[in-house]
C-alpha positions as CSV (number, residue, x, y, z in Angstrom):
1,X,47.7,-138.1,77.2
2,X,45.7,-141.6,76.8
3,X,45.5,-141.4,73.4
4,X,43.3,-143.4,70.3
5,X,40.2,-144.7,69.5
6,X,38.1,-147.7,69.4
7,X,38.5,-149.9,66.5
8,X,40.5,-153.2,66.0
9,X,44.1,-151.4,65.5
10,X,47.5,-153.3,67.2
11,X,48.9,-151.3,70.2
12,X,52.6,-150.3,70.2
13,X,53.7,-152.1,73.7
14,X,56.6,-149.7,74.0
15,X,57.7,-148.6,77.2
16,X,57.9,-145.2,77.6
17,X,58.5,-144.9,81.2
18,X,59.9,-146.5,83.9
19,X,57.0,-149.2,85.8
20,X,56.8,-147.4,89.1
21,X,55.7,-144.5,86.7
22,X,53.2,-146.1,85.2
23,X,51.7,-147.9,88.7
24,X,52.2,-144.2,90.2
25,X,50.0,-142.7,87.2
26,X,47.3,-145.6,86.9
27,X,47.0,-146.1,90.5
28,X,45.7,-142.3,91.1
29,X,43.9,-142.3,88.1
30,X,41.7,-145.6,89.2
31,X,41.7,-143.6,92.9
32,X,40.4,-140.3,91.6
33,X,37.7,-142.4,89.3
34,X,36.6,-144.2,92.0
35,X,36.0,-141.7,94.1
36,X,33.7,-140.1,91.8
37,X,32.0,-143.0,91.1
38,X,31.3,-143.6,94.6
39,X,29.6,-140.0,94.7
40,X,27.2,-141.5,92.1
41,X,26.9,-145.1,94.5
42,X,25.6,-142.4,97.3
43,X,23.0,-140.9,95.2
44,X,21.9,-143.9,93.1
45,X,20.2,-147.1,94.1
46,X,20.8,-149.3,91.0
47,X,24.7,-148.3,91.4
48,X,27.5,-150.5,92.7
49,X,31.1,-149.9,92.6
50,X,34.0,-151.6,93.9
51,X,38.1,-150.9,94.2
52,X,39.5,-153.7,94.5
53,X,42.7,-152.0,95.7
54,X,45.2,-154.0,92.8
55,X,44.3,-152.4,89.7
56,X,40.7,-153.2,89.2
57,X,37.3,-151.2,89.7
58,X,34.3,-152.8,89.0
59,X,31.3,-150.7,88.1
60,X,27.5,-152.6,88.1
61,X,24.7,-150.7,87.4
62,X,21.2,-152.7,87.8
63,X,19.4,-153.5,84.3
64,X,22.3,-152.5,82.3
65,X,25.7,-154.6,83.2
66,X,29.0,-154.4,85.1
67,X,31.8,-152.4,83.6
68,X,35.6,-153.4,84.6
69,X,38.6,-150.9,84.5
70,X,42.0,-152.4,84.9
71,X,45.3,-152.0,85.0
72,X,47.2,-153.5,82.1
73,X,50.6,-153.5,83.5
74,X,52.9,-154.7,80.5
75,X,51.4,-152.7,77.9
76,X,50.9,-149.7,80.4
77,X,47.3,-149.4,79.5
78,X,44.2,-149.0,81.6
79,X,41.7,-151.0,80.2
80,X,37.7,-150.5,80.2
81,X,35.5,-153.2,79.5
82,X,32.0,-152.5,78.6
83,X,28.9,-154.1,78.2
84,X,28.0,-151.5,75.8
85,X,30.6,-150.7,73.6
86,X,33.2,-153.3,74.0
87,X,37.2,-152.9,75.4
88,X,38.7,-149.6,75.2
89,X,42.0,-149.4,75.6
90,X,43.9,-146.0,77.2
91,X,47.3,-145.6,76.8
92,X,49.3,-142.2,78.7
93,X,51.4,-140.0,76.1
94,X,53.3,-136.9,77.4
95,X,51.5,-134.2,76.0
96,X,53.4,-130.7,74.6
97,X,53.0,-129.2,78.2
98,X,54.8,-131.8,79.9
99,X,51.3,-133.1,81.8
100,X,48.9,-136.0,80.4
101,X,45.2,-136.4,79.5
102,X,42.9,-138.9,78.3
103,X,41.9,-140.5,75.0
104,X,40.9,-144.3,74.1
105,X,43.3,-146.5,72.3
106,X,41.9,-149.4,71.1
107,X,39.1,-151.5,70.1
108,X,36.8,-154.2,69.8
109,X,37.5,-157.5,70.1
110,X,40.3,-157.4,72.4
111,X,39.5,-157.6,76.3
């Protein structure tokens, strides 16, 4: 699972798995986002998003800002940066079951 929350915590930069892992995992996670987001793109006017194919998707939305998620290869964390709340940082952890989920894992301040 991505695991934490937001506040102003260090992040452990251990490696838990092997690089092509973690570009495997980010890669179809940024994928399957954007695809979704470009469901709300078709229905919305005020919506723009963008893949830029290496690790970054750009989200703008008219009157209220552009969001950014990234890969962040050397800490193998995906990054979201927000107009609203700040950076939030997402980190993968094996869960129990042997599969993954989400959760934020970091904080404000850091981008």
């Amino acid at each position: 699972s991505l695991g934490g929350g937001m506040g102003g915590r260090a992040m452990s930069t251990k490696q838990d798995m092997e690089a092509h892992q973690y570009h495997a995992l980010a890669n179809s996670l940024l994928d399957v986002m954007t695809e979704e987001l470009e469901r709300t793109e078709d229905e919305r006017d005020d919506f723009e998003v963008e893949n830029s194919g290496d690790g970054v998707v750009t989200i703008k939305i008219t009157g209220k800002g552009t969001w950014v998620l990234n890969k962040q290869a050397p800490s193998q964390q995906i990054w979201l940066s927000s107009p609203l709340s700040g950076p939030i940082h997402f980190l993968y952890k094996e869960s129990a079951g042997g599969g993954g989920a989400a959760g934020g894992a970091g904080g404000k301040g850091r981008g």
